[in-house]
C-alpha positions, 0 to 999 in steps of 0.5 A: 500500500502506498501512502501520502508524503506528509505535505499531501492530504490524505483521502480517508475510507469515511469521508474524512480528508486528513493532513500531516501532523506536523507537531507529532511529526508521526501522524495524519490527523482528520480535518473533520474531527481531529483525531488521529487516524488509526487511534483508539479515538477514531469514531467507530464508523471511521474504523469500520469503513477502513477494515471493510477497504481492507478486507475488500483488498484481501478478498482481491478487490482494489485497495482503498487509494488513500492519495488525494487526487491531482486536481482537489482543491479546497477553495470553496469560494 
């Protein structure tokens, strides 16, 4: 699986866009709700969707792709 560069966003299962953090210099942290992706605090909907891409991918079914696309952008004005 291949994972974001710390300066890329990364696209989440849930919905959720989540960016470097940059003060524990370890971690991606949800824009939506701000918790630490893959943490024990990650709401239970969150976690479900990550485990349901996965076990998809052992099934043999196409990973989640975790990359932003090229052409996202966040102004919305």
């Amino acid at each position: 699986m291949e994972y974001p560069h710390p300066a890329d966003l990364m696209s989440l299962p849930c919905g959720g866009i989540a960016e470097f953090d940059i003060e524990s210099g370890i971690s991606y942290r949800c824009q939506q709700c701000m918790v630490t992706v893959g943490s024990i605090a990650m709401s239970k909907h969150c976690k479900d969707q990550i485990e349901k891409w996965k076990n998809w991918a052992e099934m043999g079914g196409k990973e989640w792709n975790y990359r932003m696309p090229d052409n996202y952008t966040d102004d919305w004005s």
